[in-house]
Structures are given as structure tokens and as C-alpha cells.
N, C-alpha and C positions, 0 to 999 in steps of 0.2 A: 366605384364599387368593383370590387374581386371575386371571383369565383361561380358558386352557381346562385349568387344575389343579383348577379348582372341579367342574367337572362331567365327570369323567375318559371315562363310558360316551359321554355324546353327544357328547362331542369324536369319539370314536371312530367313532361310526354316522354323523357328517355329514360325518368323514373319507373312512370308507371308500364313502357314498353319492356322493360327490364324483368320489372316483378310479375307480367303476365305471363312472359313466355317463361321463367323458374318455377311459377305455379304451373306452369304446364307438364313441366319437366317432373319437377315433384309429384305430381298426378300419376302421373305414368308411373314412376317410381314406385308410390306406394301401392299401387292398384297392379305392379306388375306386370306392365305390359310395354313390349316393346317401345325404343323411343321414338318419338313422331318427328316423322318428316317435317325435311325445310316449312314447305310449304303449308303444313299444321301452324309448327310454330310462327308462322309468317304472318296466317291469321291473328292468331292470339298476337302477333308483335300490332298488327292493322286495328285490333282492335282497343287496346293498349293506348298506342298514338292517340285515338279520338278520344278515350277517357280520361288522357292526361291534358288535353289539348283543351277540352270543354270543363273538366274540372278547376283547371288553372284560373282559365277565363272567367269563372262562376264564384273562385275565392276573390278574386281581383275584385269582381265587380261589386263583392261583400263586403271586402276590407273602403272599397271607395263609399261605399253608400252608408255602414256604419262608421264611421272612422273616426266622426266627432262626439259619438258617446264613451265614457269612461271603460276601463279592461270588461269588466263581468258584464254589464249591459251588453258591451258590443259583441262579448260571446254567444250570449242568452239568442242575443238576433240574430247571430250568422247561424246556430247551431237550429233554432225551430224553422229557418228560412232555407236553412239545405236540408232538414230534415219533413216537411211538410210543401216543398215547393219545386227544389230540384231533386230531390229522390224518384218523387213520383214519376215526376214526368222523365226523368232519365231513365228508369226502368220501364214507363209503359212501351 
């Protein structure tokens, strides 16, 4: 396997490091205020890493535990099991 299907987690974390700190930037942008420091966006890149890190981890372990029900079933369960399981608990 080629590309970013070889390494599915870090495609994930340099995805979502990627679009944390652009939404940072963009933030700034539109609210007009000067750009944030390295160290701003370092956070938003630190916090990024663990959202892409833990979210990867959470579809993986989705995709293994429904994997032998048909397309729409296995949707239905990934989609109320992240949305009533890992939501919560990843935002409390």
C-alpha cells in the first residue's frame, strides 16, 4: 500500500495538526487581529496531534468491531457510537 493508506493514524494527526493551526490563522484573520505567535500556534498544532491521534485510534477501533455488518448498518453503528460515546466523553 502507497501513500497516506500506509500509515492511516499519521495521515490523521498531520491532517488534523494542519487544519488546527489554519483555523487559527483564519481566526485571526477574520476577527482581525494580529498573527499569533509560534508558540500560540504550537498549542493549537499540540492540540491537533492528540485529536488526530485519538480520533484515528477511535475510527480504527470502529471500523474493527463493526466491520462484519453490511455498508449502512456499519455506518448507523459507527455514527451513534461516536456520536453518543466518544463525543461526550472527548469533550467532557
Amino acid at each position: 500500500m502507497h501513500g497516506t493508506g500506509a500509515y492511516p493514524i499519521a495521515t490523521d494527526i498531520v491532517t488534523a495538526v494542519l487544519l488546527y493551526m489554519l483555523g487559527k490563522i483564519t481566526s485571526d484573520a477574520i476577527n482581525r487581529q494580529p498573527l499569533a505567535k509560534a508558540r500560540v500556534l504550537g498549542k493549537w498544532g499540540v492540540l491537533g496531534c492528540m485529536d488526530g491521534f485519538f480520533t484515528g485510534i477511535w475510527y480504527r477501533y470502529l471500523e474493527a468491531s463493526f466491520g462484519e455488518l453490511e455498508a449502512l448498518p456499519r455506518c448507523l453503528a459507527m455514527l451513534c457510537s461516536s456520536s453518543f460515546l466518544y463525543t461526550p466523553a472527548y469533550t467532557s
